[in-house]
C-alpha positions as a LaTeX table, in Angstrom:
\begin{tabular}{lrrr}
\hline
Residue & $x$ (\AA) & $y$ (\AA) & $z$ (\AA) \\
\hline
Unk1 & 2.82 & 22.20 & $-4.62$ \\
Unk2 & 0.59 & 22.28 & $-1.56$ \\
Unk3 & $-3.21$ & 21.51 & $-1.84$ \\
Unk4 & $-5.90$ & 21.96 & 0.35 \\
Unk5 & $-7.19$ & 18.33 & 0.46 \\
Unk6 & $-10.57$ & 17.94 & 1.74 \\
Unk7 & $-10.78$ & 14.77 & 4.11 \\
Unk8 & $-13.93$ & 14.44 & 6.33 \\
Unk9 & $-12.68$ & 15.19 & 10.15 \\
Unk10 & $-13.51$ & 11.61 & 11.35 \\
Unk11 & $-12.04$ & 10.04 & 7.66 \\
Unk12 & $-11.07$ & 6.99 & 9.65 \\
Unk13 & $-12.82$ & 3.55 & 9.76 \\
Unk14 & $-11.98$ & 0.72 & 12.14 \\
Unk15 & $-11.86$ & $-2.36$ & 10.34 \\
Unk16 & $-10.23$ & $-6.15$ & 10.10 \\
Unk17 & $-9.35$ & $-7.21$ & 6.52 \\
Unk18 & $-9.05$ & $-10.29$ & 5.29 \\
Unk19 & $-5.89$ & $-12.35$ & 4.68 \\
Unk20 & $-4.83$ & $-13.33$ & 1.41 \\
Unk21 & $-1.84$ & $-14.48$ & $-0.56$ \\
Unk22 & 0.25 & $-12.87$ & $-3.46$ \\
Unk23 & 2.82 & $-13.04$ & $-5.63$ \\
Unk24 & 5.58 & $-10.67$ & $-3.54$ \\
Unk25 & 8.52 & $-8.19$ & $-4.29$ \\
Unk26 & 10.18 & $-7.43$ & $-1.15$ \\
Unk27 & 12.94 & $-4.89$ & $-0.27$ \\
Unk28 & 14.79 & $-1.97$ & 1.77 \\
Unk29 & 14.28 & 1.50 & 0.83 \\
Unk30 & 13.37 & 4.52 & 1.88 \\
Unk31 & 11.23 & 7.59 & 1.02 \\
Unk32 & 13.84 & 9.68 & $-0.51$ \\
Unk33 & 14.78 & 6.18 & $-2.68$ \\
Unk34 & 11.60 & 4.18 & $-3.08$ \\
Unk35 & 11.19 & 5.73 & $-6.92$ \\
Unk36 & 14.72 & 3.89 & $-7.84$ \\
Unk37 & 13.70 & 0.53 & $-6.29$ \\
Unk38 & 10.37 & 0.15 & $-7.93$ \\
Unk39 & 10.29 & 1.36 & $-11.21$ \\
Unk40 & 8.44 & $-1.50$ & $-12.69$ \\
Unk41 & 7.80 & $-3.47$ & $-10.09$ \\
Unk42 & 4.04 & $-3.72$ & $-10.57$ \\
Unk43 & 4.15 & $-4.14$ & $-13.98$ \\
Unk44 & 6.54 & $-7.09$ & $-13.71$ \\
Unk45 & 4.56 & $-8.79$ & $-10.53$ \\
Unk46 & 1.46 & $-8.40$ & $-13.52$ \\
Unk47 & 3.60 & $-10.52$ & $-16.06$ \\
Unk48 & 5.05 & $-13.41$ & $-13.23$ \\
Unk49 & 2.10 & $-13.72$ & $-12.76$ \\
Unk50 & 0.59 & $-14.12$ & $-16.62$ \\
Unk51 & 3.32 & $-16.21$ & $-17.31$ \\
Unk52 & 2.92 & $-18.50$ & $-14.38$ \\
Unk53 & $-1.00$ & $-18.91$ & $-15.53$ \\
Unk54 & $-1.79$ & $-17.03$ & $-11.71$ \\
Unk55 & $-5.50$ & $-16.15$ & $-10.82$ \\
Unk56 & $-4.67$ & $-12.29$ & $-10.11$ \\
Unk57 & $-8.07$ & $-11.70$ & $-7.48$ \\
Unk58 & $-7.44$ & $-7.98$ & $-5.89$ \\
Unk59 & $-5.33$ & $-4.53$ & $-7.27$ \\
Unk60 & $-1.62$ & $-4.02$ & $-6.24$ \\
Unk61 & $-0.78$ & $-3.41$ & $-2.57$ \\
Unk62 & 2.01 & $-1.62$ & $-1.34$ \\
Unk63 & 3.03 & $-2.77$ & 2.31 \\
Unk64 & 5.36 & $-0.75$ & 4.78 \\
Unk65 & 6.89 & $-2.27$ & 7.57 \\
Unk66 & 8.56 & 0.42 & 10.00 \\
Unk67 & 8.15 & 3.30 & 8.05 \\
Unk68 & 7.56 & 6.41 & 10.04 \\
Unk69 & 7.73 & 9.55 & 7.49 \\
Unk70 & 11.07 & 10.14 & 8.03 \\
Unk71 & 12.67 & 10.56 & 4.83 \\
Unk72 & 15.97 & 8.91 & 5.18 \\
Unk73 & 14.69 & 6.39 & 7.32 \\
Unk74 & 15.35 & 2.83 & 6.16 \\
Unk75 & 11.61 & 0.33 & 6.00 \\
Unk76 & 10.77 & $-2.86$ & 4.58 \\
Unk77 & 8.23 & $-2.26$ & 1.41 \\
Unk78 & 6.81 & $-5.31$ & 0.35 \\
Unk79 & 4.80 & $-4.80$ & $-3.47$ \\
Unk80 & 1.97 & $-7.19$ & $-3.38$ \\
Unk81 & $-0.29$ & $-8.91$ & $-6.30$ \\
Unk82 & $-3.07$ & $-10.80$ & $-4.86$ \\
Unk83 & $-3.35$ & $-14.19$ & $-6.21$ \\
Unk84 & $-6.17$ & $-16.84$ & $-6.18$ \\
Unk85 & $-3.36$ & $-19.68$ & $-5.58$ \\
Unk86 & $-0.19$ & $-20.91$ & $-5.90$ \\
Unk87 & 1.75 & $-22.24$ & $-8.91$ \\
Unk88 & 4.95 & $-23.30$ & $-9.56$ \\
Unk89 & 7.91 & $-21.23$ & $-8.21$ \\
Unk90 & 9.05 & $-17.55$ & $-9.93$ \\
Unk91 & 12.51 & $-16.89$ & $-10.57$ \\
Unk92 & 11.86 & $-13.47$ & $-9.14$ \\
Unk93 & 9.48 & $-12.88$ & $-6.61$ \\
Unk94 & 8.26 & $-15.21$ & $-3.87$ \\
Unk95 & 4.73 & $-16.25$ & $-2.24$ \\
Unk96 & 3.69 & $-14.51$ & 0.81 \\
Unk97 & 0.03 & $-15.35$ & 2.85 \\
Unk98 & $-0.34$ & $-11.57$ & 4.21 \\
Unk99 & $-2.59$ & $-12.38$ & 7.12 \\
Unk100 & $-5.68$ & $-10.17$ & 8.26 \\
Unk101 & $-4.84$ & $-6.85$ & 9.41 \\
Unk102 & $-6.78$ & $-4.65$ & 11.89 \\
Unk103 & $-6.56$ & $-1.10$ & 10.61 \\
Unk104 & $-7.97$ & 2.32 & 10.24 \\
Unk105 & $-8.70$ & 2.91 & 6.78 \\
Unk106 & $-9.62$ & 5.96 & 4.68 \\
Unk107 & $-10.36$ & 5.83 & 0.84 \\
Unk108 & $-8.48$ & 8.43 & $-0.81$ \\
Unk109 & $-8.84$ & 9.54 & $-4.41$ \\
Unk110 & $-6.70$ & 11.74 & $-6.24$ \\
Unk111 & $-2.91$ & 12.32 & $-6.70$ \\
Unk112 & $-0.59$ & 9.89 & $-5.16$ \\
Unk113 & 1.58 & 13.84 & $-5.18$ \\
Unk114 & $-0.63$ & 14.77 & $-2.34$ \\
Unk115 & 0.31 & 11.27 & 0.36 \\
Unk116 & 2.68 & 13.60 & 2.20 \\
Unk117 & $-0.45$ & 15.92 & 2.80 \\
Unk118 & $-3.07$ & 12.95 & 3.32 \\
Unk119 & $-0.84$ & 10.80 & 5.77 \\
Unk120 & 0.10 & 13.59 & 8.28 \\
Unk121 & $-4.01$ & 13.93 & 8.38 \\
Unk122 & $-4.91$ & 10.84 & 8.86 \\
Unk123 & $-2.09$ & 10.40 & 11.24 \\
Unk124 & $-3.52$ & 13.02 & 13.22 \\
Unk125 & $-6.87$ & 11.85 & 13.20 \\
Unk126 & $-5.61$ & 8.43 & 14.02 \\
Unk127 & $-4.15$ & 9.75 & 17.44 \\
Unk128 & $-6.57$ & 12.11 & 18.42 \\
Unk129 & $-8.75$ & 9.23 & 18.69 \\
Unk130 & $-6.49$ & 7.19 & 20.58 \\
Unk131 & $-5.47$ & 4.81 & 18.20 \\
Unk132 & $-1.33$ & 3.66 & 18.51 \\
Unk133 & $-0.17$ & 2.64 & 14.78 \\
Unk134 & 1.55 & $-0.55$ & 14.61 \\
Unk135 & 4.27 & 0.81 & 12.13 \\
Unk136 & 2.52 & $-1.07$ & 9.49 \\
Unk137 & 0.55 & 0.83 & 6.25 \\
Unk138 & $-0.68$ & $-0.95$ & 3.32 \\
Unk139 & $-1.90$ & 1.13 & 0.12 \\
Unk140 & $-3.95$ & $-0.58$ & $-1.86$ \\
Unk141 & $-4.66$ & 0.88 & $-5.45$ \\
Unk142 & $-7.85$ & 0.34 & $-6.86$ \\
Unk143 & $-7.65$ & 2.42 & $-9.41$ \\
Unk144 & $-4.91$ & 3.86 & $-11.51$ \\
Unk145 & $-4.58$ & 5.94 & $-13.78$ \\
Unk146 & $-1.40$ & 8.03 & $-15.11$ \\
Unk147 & $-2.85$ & 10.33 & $-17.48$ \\
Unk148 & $-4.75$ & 12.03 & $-15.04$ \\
Unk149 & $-4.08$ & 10.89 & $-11.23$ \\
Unk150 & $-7.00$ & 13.07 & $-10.21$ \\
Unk151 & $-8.90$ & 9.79 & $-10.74$ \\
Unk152 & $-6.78$ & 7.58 & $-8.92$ \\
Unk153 & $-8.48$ & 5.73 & $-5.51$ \\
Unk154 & $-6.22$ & 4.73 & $-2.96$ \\
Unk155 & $-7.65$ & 2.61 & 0.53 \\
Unk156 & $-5.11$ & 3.89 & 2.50 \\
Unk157 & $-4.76$ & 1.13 & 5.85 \\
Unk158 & $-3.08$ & 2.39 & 9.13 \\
Unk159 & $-2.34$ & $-0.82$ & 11.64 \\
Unk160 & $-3.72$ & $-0.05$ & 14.41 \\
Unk161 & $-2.90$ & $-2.03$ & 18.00 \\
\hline
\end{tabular}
């Protein structure tokens, strides 16, 4: 289904994050696959961490290393739950200190159906401003919600150079 989405023509805002650390499920995938490596990934990472008595402090990210739309294309995807500290070791994912990130970032709500549509926007925008990408994204879901993903907010992050 193709939407019109209605982003803003200069959507983009230049901006350094912070670092932080979370607990971290890491893998290879790629577009056409991501759905069969991450099921429940989030929902797990939200457990490790309740059963390892973790601080959660910020939503879910999703981070892409070297993905470039290409569907077949192999990237790394790292699924990351912000954490206030350390504990003692998980059997199943690992600690990972994400450091700051310079990016251009553009707050997106609605369907997570319509990325494919959003990204080749933004990625437009992003050039015709003169920005290079990095190869690095990070999602970072604020808000969720299945029943109706109309509501969902996404602050999508481009690295920028």
């Amino acid at each position: 289904m193709t939407t019109q989405l209605s982003i803003p023509e200069n959507a983009l805002s230049v901006q350094e994050t912070n670092s932080f650390t979370a607990l971290t499920f890491t893998t290879r995938t790629t577009l056409s696959t991501l759905s069969q490596h991450v099921r429940t990934v989030a929902e797990d990472l939200y457990a490790e961490a309740n059963r390892l008595n973790l601080d959660v402090s910020g939503p879910i990210y999703w981070v892409y290393t070297g993905a470039s739309g290409d569907e077949n294309q192999e990237f790394q995807l790292e699924i990351a739950l912000p954490i206030a500290q350390e504990r003692e070791a998980s059997s199943e994912f690992s600690y990972k200190t994400f450091p700051s990130f310079r990016c251009a970032s553009y707050t997106y709500a609605g369907p997570w159906s319509d990325f494919k549509e959003v990204y080749s926007i933004l990625f437009s925008q992003l050039y015709r401003e003169g920005y290079q990408g990095t190869g690095n994204v990070r999602e970072v879901y604020t808000v969720i919600d299945f029943e109706n993903q109309e509501n969902c907010i996404t602050d999508i992050q481009i690295g920028i150079a």
